[in-house]
C-alpha positions in Angstrom: 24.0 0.1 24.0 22.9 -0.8 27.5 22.2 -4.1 28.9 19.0 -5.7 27.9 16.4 -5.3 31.2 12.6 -6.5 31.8 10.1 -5.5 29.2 8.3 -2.8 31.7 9.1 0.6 30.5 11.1 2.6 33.8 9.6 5.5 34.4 12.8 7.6 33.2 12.5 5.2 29.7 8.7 5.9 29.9 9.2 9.8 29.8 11.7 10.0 27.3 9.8 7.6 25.2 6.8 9.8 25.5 8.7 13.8 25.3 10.1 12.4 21.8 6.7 10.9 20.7 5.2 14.2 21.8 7.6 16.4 20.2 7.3 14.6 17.0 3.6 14.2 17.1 4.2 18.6 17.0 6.4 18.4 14.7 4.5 16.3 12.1 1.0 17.8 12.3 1.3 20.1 9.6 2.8 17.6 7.3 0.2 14.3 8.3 -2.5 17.6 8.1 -1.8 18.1 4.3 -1.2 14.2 4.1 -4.9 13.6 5.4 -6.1 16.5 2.7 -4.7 14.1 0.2 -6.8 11.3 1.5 -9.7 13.1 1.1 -9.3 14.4 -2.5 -7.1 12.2 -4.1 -9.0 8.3 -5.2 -5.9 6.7 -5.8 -4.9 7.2 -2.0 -8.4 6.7 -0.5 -7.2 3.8 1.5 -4.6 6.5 3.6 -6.9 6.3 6.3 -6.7 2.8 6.7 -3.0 2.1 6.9 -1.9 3.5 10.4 -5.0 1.9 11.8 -3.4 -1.2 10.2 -0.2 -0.8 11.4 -1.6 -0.2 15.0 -3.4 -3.2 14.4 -0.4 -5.5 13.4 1.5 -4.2 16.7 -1.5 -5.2 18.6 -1.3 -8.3 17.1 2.5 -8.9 18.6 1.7 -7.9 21.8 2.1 -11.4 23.3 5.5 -11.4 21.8 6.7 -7.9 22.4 6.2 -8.6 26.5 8.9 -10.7 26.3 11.4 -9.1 24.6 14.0 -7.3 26.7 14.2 -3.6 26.9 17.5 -1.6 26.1 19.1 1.6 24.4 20.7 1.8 21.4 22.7 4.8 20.3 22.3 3.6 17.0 19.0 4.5 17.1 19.6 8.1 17.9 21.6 8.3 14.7 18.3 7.1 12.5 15.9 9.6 14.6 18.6 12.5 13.2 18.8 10.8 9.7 15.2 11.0 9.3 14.9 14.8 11.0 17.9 15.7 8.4 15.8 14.3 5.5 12.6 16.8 6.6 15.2 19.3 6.3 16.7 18.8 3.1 13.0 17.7 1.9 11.4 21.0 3.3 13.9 22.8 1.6 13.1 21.7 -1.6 9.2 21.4 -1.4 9.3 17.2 -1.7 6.1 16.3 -0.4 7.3 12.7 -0.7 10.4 13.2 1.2 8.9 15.4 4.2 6.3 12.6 4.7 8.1 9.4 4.6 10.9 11.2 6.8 8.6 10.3 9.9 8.9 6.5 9.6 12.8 7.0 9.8 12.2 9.2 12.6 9.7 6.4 14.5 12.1 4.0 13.4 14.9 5.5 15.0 12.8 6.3 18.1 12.2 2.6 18.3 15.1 1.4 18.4 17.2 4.3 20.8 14.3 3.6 23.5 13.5 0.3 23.1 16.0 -1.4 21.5 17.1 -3.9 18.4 14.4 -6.6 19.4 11.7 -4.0 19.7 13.1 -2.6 16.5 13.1 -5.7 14.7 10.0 -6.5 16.0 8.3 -3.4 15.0 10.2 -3.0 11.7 6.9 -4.0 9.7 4.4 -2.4 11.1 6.3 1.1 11.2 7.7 0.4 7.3 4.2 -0.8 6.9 2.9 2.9 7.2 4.7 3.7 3.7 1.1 2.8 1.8 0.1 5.3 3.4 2.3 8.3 1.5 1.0 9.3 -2.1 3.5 8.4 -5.1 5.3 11.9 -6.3 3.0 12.7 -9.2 5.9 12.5 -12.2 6.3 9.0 -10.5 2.9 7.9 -10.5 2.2 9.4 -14.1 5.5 7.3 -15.3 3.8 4.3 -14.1 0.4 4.8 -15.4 0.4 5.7 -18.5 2.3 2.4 -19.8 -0.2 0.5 -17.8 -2.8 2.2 -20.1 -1.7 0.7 -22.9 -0.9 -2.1 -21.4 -4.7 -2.6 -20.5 -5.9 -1.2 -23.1 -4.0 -3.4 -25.2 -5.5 -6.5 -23.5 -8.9 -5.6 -23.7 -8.4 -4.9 -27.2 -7.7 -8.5 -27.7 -10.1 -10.0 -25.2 -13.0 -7.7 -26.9 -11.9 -8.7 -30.5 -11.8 -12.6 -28.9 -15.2 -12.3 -27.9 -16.1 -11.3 -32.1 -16.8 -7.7 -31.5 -15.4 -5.1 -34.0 -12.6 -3.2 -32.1 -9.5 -0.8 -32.8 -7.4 0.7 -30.5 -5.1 3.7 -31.1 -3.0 4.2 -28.0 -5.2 4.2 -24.8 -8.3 4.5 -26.8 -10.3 2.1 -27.9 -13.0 2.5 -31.1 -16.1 0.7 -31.0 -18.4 0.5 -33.7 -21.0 2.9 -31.8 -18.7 4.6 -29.2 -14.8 5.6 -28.4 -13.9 4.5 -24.8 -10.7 6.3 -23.5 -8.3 4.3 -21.0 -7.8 7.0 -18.8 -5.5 7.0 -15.4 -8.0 6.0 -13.1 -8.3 3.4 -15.4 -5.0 2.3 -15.9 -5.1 -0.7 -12.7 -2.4 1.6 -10.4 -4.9 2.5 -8.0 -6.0 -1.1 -7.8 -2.6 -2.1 -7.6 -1.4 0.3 -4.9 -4.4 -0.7 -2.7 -4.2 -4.8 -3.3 -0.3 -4.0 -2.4 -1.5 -2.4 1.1 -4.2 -5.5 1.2 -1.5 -8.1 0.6 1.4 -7.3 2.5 -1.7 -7.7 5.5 -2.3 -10.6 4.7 1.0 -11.9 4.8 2.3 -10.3 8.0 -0.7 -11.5 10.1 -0.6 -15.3 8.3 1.6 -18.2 9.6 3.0 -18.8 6.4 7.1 -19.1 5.8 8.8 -16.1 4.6 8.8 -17.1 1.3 5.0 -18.0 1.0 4.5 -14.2 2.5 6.6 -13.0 -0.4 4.4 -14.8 -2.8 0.7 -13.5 -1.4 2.4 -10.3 -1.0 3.6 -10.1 -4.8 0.5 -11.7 -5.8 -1.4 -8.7 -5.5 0.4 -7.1 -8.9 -1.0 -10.2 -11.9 -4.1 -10.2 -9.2 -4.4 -6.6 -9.6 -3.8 -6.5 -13.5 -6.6 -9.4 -14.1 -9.0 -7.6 -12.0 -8.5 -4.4 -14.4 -8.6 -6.3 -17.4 -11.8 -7.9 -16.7 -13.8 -4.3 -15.8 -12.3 -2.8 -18.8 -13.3 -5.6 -20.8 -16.6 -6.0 -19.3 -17.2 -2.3 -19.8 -16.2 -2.3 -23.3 -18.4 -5.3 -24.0 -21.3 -3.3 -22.2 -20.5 0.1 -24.1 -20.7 -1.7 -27.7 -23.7 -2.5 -26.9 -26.1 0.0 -24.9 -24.1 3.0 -26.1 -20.7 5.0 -24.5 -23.1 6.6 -21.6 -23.2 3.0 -20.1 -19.0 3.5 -19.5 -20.1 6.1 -17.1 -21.6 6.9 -13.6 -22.7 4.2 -12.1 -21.0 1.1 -14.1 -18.1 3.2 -13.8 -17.6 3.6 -10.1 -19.1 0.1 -9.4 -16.8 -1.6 -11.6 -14.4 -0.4 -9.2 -15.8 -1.7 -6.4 -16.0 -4.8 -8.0 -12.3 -4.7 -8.9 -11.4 -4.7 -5.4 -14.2 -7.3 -4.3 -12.5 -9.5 -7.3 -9.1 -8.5 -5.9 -9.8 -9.5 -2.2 -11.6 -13.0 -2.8 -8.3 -14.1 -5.4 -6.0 -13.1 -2.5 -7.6 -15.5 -0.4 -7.9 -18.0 -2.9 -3.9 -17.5 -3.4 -3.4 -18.1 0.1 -5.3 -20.7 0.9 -3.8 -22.8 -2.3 -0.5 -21.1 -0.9 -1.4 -23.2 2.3 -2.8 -26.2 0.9 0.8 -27.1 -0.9 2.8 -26.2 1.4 5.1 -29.3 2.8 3.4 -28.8 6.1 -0.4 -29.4 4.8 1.0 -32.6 3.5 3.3 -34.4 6.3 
């Protein structure tokens, strides 16, 4: 590890900096190619898009900072950028989608950290970790997840229908209304929600001047924020199904119930923080 120097990149630091970004960029196309096509026709990972701009966007916000951290080499570094290439090898290998894709932050990581140097590494470990919202769930994964998070909400909503004195009876993840059967399907089951409030939160935490701990909390606020949110469509559309008839469950309520789900999710993760805020020892001495 060399000794730490000013924060202007030399012009040998510069080129190196920019061969490997370049080389990687080449490397990486066909991978973040199929990654965007997953973007575009998978829902639950709609948000993609969004999360490098993010992560862009939280560097940006550190650039004060960053100009005065020293500049240095560390070999250790070096080490994480072949860690990371050996993991697209092994992951290649074997077809892991997963694997190939989150093989690049290791590889920007250890970039990082070999050009720049541990305080530019452990300034830009969350925004570069940050860019693992980005990579779709392996589908056994996702599907292990879901499906008891169907019941789960189906389960709910059984009893929050039942509360509100309408006739209800739930086998599984469906639930039997006196005129219609409503079926708790996957996109259903709050993981999307979740997933995206998770990318949501962990914003809202890095960019807020909260303690470390508080972060932690409006970051892991997002999962009961997540789970209300879905229990409160599914209940609102199996109030609105017993009513008007199963057809209302679709189209239009359907897709803007999600909608509202996030709106719901967005305004209670500012509400957390702000009560977050509000008790903290600070907002009091």
């Amino acid at each position: 590890m060399t000794k730490g120097t000013s924060s202007t990149l030399s012009p040998q630091a510069f080129f190196s900096l920019g061969i490997m970004l370049f080389a990687v960029a080449i490397l990486y196309f066909p991978i973040l190619q199929n990654l965007a096509h997953d973007w575009n026709t998978n829902d639950n990972y709609s948000h993609g898009y969004f999360i490098p701009v993010l992560s862009i966007y939280i560097i940006y916000s550190f650039k004060d900072s960053l100009a005065k951290l020293p500049l240095s080499t560390n070999i250790a570094g070096l080490f994480l950028f072949l860690l990371g290439l050996l993991q697209l090898i092994i992951a290649k290998a074997g077809s892991e989608f997963f694997l190939q894709r989150t093989s690049l932050i290791l590889v920007l990581a250890g970039i990082v950290l070999f050009c720049l140097g541990f305080p530019f590494f452990k300034k830009l470990f969350i925004p570069i970790i940050y860019l693992i919202f980005m990579v779709p769930l392996p589908t056994i994964i996702w599907n292990k997840i879901a499906f008891p998070m169907q019941l789960f909400g189906s389960s709910l909503t059984e009893k929050v229908v039942a509360f509100m004195g309408i006739p209800i009876f739930r086998e599984g993840n469906v639930l039997h209304l006196s005129n219609t059967t409503l079926e708790v399907i996957g996109a259903c089951s709050g993981l999307r929600s979740l997933t995206t409030l998770f990318a949501l939160s962990a914003i809202f935490a890095i960019l807020s001047s909260h303690t470390t701990i508080q972060k932690w909390l409006i970051f892991l606020a997002a999962a009961p924020i997540a789970i209300f949110a879905n229990i409160v469509r599914l209940s609102v559309t199996a109030l609105m199904a017993s009513k008007y008839g199963g057809d209302v469950a679709q189209g239009f309520l359907h897709d803007f119930s999600g909608l509202l789900v996030f709106a719901v999710g967005v305004i209670m993760l500012v509400l957390v923080s702000n009560i977050i805020k509000n008790f903290s020892p600070q907002a009091h001495s």
